[in-house]
N, C-alpha and C positions, 0 to 999 in steps of 0.2 A: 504493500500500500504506500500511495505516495503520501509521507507525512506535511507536505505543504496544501494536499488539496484530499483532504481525508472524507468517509464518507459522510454524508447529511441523512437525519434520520428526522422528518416531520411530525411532530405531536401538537394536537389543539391548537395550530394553525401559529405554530414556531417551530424554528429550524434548530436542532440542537449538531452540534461533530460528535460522531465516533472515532471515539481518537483512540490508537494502539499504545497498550500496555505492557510493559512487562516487570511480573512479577512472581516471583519465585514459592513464594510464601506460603500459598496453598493452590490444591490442586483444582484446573478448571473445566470440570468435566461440564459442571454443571452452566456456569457464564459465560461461554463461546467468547467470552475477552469483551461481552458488552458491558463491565464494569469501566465506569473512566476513573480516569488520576484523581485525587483529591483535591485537588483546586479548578477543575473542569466549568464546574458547574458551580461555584457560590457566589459566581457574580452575575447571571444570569437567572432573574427572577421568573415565575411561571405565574403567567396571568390567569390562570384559571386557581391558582393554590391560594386557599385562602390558610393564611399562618395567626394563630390567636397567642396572644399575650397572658401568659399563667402566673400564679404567686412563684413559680419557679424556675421559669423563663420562655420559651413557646412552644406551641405546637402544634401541628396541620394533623388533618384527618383527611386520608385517602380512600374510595371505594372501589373497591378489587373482588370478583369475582373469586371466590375459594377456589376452582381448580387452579387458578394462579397462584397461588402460596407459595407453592413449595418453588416456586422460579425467584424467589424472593429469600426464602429462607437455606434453599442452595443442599447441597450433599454436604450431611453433617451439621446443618446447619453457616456452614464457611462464609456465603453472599452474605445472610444478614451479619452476620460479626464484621467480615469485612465493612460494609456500608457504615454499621453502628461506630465502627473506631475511627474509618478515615474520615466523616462528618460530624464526630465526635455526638453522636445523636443515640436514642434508643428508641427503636422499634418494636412497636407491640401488634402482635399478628394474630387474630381467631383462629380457633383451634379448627385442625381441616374437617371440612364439610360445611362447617358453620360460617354461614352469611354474615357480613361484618366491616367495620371499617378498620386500615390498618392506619394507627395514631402513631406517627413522629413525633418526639419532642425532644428539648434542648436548651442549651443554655445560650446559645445564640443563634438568632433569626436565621442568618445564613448559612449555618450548618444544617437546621429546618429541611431550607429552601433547597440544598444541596440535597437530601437525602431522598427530597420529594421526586425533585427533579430526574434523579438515577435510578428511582424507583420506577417514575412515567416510560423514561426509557429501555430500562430491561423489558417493563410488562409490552409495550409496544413490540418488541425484538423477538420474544420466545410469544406471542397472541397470534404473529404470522406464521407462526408454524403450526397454529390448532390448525385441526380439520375441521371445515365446515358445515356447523348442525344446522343451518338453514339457509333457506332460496328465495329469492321473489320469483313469483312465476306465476303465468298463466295457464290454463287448465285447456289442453285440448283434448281430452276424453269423453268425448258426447257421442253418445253411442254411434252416428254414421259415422262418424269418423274410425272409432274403436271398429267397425264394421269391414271397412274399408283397409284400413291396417291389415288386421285377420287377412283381408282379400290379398293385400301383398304379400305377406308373409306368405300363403301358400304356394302365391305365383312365384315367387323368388325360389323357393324351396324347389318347386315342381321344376324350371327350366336351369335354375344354376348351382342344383347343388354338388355336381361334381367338379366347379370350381374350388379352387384351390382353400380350403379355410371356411368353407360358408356349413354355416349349422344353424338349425333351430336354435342353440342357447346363443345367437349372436343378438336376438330381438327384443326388443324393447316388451316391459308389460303394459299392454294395451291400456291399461285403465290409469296408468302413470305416462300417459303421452303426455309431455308440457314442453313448453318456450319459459327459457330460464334469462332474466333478466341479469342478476346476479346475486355472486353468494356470500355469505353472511356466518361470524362465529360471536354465538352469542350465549352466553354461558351461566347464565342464571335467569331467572323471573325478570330482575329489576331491568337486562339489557333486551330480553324479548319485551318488555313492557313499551322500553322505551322505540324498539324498532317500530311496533305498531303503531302509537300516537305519532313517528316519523311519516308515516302512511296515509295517515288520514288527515294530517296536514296539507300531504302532498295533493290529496283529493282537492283541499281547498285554493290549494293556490296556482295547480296548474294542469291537474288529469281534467279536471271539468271544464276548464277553458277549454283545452284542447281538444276531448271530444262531442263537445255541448250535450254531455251530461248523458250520450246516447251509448251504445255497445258500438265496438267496434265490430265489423264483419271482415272477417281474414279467410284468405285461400291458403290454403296448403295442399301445394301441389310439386311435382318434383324431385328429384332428389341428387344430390350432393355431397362430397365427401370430404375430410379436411383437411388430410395429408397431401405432400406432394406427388407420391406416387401409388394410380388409381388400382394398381396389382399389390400393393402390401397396404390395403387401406384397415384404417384403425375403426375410426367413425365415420357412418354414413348418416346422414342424416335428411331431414324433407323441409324444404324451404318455405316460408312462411311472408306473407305479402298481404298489406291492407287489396280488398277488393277492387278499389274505386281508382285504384293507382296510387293514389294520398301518401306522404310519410307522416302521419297521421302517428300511429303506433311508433316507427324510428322516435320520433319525438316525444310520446310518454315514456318509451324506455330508457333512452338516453338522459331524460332530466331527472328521471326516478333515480337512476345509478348516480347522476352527478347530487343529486342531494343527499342522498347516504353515503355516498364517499367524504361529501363536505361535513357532513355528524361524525364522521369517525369510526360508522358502524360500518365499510366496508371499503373493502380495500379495489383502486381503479387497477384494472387490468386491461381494457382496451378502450380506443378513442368514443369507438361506438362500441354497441350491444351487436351482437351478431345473431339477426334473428330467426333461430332453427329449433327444431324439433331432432331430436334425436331418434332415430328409428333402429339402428345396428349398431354396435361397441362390442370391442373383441374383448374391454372388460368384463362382459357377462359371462363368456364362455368358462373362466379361470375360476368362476364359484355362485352357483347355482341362488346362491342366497344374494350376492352384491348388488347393491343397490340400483336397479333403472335409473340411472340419472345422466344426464350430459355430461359434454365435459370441458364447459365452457373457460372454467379458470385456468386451463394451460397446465397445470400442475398435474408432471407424469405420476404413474400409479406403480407403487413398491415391488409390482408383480408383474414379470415378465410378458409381454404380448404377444399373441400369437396372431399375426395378421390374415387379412383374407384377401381374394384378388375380388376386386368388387367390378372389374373390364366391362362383363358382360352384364351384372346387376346395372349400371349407368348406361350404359345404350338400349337395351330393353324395357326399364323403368323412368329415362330420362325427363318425360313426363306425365309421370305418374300421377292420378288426384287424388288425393286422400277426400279432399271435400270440403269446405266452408265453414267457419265455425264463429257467434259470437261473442267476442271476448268482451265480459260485462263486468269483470274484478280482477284484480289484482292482488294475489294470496301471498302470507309470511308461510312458506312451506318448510312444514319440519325433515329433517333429511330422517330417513331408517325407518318412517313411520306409515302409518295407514290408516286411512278412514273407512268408515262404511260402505263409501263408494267406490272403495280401491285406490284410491289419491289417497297421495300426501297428506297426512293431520293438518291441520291450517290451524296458528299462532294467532292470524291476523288477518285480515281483507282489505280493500278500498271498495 
């Protein structure tokens, strides 16, 4: 790493460096070296940290999700000791599982503010590495559609299954067909609380402008693949289009993701939304239980892929209709879960 231009890591709409350490002292299994130096950060005040004045000198309270704890309290215990001694601070952390706030205190303001501050930062650094337990997404499982799917499937089966890779467990479950805006790790009550009133916020200030207050009607028709080359394809998926021509839809999805990126609830990964339905993943083939889901976030899977040549699937299929569907809400979908209807549990709607 170049130590004149180190990296930048963005929290609550400030730029803090990742500045490289080295320190001998204990072992860093657990801090991937997102600890900074002890003077990093105590000049640099955090405008979201509110620090109170005690008979004993000060102290912030921070709200942290309990499975973050132990990102905090380290192997052994070692991050908090470290953090406590080089900000000369102490750290009080709810016992794991328990919902809670974690209280800095100290004998000067700035050491506070420093402990806060490397706190915001680790929990941002080891939060991108959850898995994410939820999606915005729209519902296309409305039985013609689910109908029509089926019809694919069979057809795909019937004329190309002695292509190379192609099997029944490569298809999506019908009743989990969706258009995933984007995904979301949210790890208690208080943060799925807060996604939802993010939601119906967004209702008021620009999903009902946009679509005057109406369903959208979308085609899905087609289909599409996302790798470079169409003989080891990964995901195949079916393209998705307002009816009327309209970027109608681009446009709620687009400002949907850019306002939960700007809350902090989700992390931007492309310019636009890419809007597809998932229909094939060579993820499903590797375990019979894995979740139907897209795989919009980019983020490859710990499990070896076994590709399929999808040649003949895109020129026989090229366009294909699944059929028309009105998309009339916009769902906080929980990942791993199911409703009665065969969908995703739903957190939240607009």
């Amino acid at each position: 790493m170049d130590v004149l231009r180190p990296p930048l890591i963005r929290i609550g709409g400030r730029v803090y460096r990742k500045n490289l350490i080295q320190d001998q002292a204990f072992p860093r299994e657990e801090e991937d070296d997102f600890c900074a130096g002890p003077s990093d950060c105590t000049d640099e005040p955090c405008d979201a940290c509110v620090v109170e004045e005690t008979e004993r000198g000060f102290q912030c309270r921070v709200e942290v999700p309990s499975p973050l704890y132990k990102y905090i309290i380290g192997k052994k215990g070692e991050t908090k000791k470290r953090l406590e001694a080089e900000t000369r601070t102490s750290i009080s952390i709810p016992k794991p599982g328990v919902e809670g706030e974690i209280v800095i205190t100290g004998q000067h303001r700035s050491g506070v503010i420093s402990a806060r501050t490397r706190i915001d930062v680790l929990l941002d650094s080891f939060r991108k590495k959850q898995p994410f337990t939820h999606f915005l997404s729209f519902a296309l499982n409305q039985p013609a559609i689910q109908e029509r799917f089926l019809q694919f499937k069979e057809e795909v089966l019937e004329k190309c299954s002695k292509d190379q890779g192609v099997s029944s467990s490569l298809f999506q479950n019908p009743a989990k067909l969706h258009l995933t805006l984007g995904t979301l790790v949210l790890l208690n009550e208080q943060e799925i609380q807060k996604a939802c009133d993010l939601l119906q916020r967004c209702k008021e200030d620009f999903v009902d402008q946009i679509t005057g207050g109406q369903p959208l009607t979308v085609e899905v028709a087609g289909v599409e693949y996302m790798n470079d080359d169409p003989a080891m394809t990964d995901v195949l998926y079916a393209k998705v289009q307002m009816k009327d021509g309209s970027d109608r839809l681009q446009m709620v999805a687009d400002q949907l993701v850019e306002r939960f990126v700007a809350s902090g609830l989700m992390l931007k990964e492309w310019d636009r939304v890419k809007l597809h339905a998932t229909v094939m993943n060579t993820l499903f083939r590797k375990d019979p239980t894995e979740e139907r889901n897209n795989t919009m976030t980019g983020k490859s899977s710990f499990k070896e892929r076994e590709s399929f040549n999808g040649q003949n699937i895109l020129k026989l299929f090229e366009n294909f209709h699944f059929g028309e569907v009105q998309l009339d809400s916009v769902r906080l979908s929980q990942r791993f879960s199911s409703d009665a209807s065969g969908y995703y549990a739903t957190s939240g709607q607009l």
